[in-house]
C-alpha positions as CSV (number, residue, x, y, z in Angstrom):
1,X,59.8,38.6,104.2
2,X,62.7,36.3,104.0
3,X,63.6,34.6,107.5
4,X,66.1,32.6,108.5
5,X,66.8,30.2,111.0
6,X,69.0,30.6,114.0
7,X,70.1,28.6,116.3
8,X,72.2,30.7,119.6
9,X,74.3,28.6,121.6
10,X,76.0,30.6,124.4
11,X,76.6,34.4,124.2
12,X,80.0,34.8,123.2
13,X,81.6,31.9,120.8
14,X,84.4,30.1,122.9
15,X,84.3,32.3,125.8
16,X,82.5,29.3,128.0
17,X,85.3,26.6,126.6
18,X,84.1,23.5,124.3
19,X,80.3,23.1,123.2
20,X,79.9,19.7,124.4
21,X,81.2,20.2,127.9
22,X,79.3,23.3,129.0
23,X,75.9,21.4,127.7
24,X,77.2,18.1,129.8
25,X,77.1,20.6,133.0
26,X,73.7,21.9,132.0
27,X,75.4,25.5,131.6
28,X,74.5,26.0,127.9
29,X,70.6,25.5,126.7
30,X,69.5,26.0,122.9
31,X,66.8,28.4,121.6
32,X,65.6,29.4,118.1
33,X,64.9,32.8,116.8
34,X,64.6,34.7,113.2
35,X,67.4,36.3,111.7
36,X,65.7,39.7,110.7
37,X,68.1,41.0,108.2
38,X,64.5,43.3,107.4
39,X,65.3,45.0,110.3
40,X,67.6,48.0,110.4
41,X,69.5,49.5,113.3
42,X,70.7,52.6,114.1
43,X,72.9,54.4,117.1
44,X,72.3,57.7,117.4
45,X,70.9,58.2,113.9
46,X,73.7,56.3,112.2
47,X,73.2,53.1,110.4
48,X,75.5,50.2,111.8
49,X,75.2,46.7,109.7
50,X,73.7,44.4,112.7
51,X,70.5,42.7,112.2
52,X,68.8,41.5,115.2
53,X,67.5,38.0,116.3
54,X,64.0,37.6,117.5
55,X,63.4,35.3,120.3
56,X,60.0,34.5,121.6
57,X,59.2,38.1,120.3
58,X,62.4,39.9,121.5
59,X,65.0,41.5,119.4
60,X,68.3,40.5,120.6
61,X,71.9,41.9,119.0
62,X,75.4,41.2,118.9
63,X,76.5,41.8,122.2
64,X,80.3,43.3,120.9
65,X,79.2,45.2,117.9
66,X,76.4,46.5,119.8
67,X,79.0,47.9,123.0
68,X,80.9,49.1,120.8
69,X,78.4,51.1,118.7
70,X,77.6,52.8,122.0
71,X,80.7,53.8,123.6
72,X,82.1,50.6,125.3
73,X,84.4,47.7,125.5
74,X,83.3,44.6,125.5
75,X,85.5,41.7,127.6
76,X,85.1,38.2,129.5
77,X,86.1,37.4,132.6
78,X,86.9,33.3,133.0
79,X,86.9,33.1,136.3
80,X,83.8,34.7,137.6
81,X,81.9,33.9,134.0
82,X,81.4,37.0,133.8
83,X,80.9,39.4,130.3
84,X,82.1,42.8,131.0
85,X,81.0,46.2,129.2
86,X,82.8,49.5,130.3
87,X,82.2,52.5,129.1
88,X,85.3,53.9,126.9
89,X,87.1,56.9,128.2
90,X,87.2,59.2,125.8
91,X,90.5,61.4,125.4
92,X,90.3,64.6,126.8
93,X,90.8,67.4,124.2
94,X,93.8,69.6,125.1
95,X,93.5,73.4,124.3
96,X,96.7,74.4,123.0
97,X,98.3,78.2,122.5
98,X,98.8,79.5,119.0
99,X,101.9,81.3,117.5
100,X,102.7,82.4,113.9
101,X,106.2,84.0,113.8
102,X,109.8,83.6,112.7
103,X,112.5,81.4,114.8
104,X,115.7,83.5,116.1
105,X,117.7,81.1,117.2
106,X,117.7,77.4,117.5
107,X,119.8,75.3,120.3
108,X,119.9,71.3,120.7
109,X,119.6,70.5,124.3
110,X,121.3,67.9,126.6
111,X,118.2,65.9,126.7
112,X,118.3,65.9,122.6
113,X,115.8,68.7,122.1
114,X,116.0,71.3,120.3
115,X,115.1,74.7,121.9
116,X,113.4,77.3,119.6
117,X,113.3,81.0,120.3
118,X,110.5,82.8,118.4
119,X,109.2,86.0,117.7
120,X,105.9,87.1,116.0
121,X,102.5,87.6,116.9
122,X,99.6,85.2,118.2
123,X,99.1,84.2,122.1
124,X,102.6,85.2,122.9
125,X,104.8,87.6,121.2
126,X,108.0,86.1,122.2
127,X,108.4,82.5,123.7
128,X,111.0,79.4,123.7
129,X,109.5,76.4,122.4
130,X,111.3,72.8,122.8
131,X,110.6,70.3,119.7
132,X,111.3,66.4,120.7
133,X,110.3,63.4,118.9
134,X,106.6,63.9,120.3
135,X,106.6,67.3,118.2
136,X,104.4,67.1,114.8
137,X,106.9,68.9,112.0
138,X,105.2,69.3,108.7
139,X,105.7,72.2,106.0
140,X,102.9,73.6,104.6
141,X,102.2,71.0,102.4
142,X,101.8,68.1,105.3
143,X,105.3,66.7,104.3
144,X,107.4,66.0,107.5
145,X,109.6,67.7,108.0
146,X,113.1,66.9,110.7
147,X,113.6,69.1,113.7
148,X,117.1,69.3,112.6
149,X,116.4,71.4,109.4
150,X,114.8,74.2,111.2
151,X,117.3,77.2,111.4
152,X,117.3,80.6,112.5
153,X,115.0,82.5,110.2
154,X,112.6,79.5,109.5
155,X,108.7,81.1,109.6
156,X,106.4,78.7,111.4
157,X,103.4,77.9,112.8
158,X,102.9,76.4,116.1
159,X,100.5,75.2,118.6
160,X,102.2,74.9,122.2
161,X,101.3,73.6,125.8
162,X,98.4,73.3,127.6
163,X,101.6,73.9,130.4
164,X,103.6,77.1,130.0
165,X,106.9,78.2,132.3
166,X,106.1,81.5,134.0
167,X,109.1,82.7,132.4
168,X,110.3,85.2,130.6
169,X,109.7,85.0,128.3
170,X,107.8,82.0,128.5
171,X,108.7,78.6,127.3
172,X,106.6,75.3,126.7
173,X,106.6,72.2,124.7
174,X,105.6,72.2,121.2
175,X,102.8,70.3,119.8
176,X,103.3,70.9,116.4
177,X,105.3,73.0,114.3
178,X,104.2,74.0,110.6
179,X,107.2,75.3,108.2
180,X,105.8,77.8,106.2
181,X,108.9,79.3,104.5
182,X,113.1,79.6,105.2
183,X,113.6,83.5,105.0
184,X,117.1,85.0,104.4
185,X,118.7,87.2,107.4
186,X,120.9,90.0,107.6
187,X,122.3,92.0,110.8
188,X,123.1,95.5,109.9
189,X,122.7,99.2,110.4
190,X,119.5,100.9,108.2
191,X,121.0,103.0,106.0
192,X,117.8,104.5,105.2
193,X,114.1,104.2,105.8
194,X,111.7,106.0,103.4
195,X,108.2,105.6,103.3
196,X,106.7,104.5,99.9
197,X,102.9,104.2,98.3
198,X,103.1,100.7,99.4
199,X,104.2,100.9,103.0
200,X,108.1,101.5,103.6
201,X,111.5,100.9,102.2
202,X,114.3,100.0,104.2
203,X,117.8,100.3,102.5
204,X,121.2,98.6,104.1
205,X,124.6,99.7,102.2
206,X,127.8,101.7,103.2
207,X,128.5,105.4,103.5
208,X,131.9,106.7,102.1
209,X,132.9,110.6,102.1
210,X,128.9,111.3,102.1
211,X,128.7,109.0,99.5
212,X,125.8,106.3,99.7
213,X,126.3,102.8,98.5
214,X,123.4,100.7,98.6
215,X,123.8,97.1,98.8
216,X,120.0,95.5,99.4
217,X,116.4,97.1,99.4
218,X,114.1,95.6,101.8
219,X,110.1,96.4,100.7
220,X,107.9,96.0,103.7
221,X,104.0,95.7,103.5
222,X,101.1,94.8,105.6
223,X,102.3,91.5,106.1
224,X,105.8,92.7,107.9
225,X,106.0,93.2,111.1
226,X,108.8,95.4,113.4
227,X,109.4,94.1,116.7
228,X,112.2,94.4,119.5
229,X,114.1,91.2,120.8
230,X,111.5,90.7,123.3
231,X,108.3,90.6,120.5
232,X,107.1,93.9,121.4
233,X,105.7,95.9,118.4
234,X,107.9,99.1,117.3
235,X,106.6,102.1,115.1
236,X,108.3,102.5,111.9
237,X,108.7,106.2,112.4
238,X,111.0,105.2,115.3
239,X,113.5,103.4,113.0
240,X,116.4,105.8,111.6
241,X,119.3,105.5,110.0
242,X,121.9,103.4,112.2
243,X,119.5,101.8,114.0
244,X,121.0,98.2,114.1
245,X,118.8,95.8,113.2
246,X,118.3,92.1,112.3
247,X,115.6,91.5,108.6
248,X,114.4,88.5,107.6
249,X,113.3,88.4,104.3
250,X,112.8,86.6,101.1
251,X,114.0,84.0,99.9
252,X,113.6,85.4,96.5
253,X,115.6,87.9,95.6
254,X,116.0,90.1,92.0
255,X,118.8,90.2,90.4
256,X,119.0,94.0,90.4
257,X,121.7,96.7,91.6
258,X,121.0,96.6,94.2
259,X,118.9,93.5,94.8
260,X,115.6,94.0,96.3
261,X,113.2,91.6,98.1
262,X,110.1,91.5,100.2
263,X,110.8,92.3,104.0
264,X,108.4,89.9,106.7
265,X,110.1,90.6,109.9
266,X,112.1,93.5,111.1
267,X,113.9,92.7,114.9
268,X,115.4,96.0,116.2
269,X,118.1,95.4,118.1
270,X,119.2,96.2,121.8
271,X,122.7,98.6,121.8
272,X,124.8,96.0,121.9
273,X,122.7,93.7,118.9
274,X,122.7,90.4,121.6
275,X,119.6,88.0,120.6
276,X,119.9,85.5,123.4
277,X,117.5,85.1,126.3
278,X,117.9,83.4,129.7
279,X,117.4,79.5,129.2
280,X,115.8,79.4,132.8
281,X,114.7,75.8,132.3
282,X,117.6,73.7,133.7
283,X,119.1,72.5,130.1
284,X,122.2,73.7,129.1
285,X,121.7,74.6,125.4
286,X,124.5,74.5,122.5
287,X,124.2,77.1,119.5
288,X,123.7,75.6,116.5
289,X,126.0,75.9,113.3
């Protein structure tokens, strides 16, 4: 067994001021003890790299590495000589709220915010969410992304709270915000709804002397979703044609006549085809171009 020999002189190097004048008070005594580098410890199960020092039979460790290994801070206090170890408060995990949908409308605040409106599905259906500079924007690849570039139809992800406004609808902070995609909207009347092998087939076009025109095809699957303004789910069979409504969709797009493209959400549309809510929070917001 390979031992070395160590000499400890005070607990903490420098703490008790120079070498020579703590021993000339009688403060600081010298001992000898083995550096067992043989001897392996563990906290809770994991390895850590101290090796102890055995003194007259005693395993003694490094009195920071140690504190630290199990949860607290280690710090000295000169005036009453005193070594300190307080336990480390851990932060307190915060639950937040989930929602996966599409954003509506986007504002910027007076207090530089920006005030989402979005629809979709998750803990709430239909909520207003303000992004600051505390907000975590990434797309879908962990890029960040700026608050700025999110526009009306941008799909996202976001966790929000713990606090929500009892509002309505409701409105909290954002915590994060993933970008998973920039959709293409349109604001029209259905020309036609057919239902298809695949789910249903919404049409948007112009009607002349009886005469159908169709200018886009909008395929919708089991990953769209029809809501109203307030995120409340609507049966297809109660969509007809004029029904005014606002589709997000794409962005890709064929190159057909008419041009078709995959449908996501599908907002109908109150009589007079208004999307705005009541702010309710105290900030004025301005639309965004």
């Amino acid at each position: 067994m390979n031992k070395k020999k160590w000499i400890i002189a005070a607990t903490l190097v420098g703490l008790l001021g120079t070498t020579a004048a703590a021993q000339a008070t009688g403060v600081i005594g010298k001992v000898s003890g083995l550096l067992r580098s043989d001897v392996k410890i563990t906290v809770d199960g994991q390895a850590t790299g101290m090796e102890p020092v055995y003194i007259n039979g005693q395993a003694y460790v490094p009195i920071r590495e140690e504190a630290a290994a199990l949860g607290y801070e280690v710090s000295y206090n000169a005036g009453s000589k005193t070594i300190e170890l307080n336990k480390v408060q851990e932060a307190e995990e915060i639950e937040y709220a989930h929602i996966a949908g599409i954003v509506s409308s986007v504002a910027k605040t007076d207090n530089g915010s920006y005030r989402l409106e979005v629809l979709g599905r998750g803990d709430a259906n239909w909520i207003i969410l303000y992004a600051d500079e505390e907000t975590v924007i990434k797309d879908s690849e962990g890029n960040a992304v700026e608050v700025a570039s999110i526009r009306a139809g941008t799909q996202i992800n976001a966790d929000y709270g713990p606090i929500v406004a009892m509002s309505y609808p409701g409105q909290s902070h954002a915590a994060s915000i993933t970008v998973v995609a920039s959709r293409l909207v349109s604001e029209e009347a259905i020309q036609s709804v057919e239902k298809t092998d695949d789910g249903w087939q919404v049409s948007f076009g112009t009607t002349e002397n009886g005469t159908k025109s169709v200018s886009l095809l909008l395929n919708a699957g089991k990953e769209t979703f029809v809501m109203n303004e307030e995120g409340q789910p609507v049966e297809w069979t109660d969509l007809k044609e004029g029904t005014k409504v606002r589709a997000y969709y794409g962005p890709a797009v064929t190159k057909s006549i008419p041009p078709q493209s995959p449908l996501f959400y599908l907002v109908v549309l109150s009589d007079n085809g208004s999307d705005t809510a009541e702010d309710g929070s105290g900030s004025t917001a301005q639309p965004l171009e």
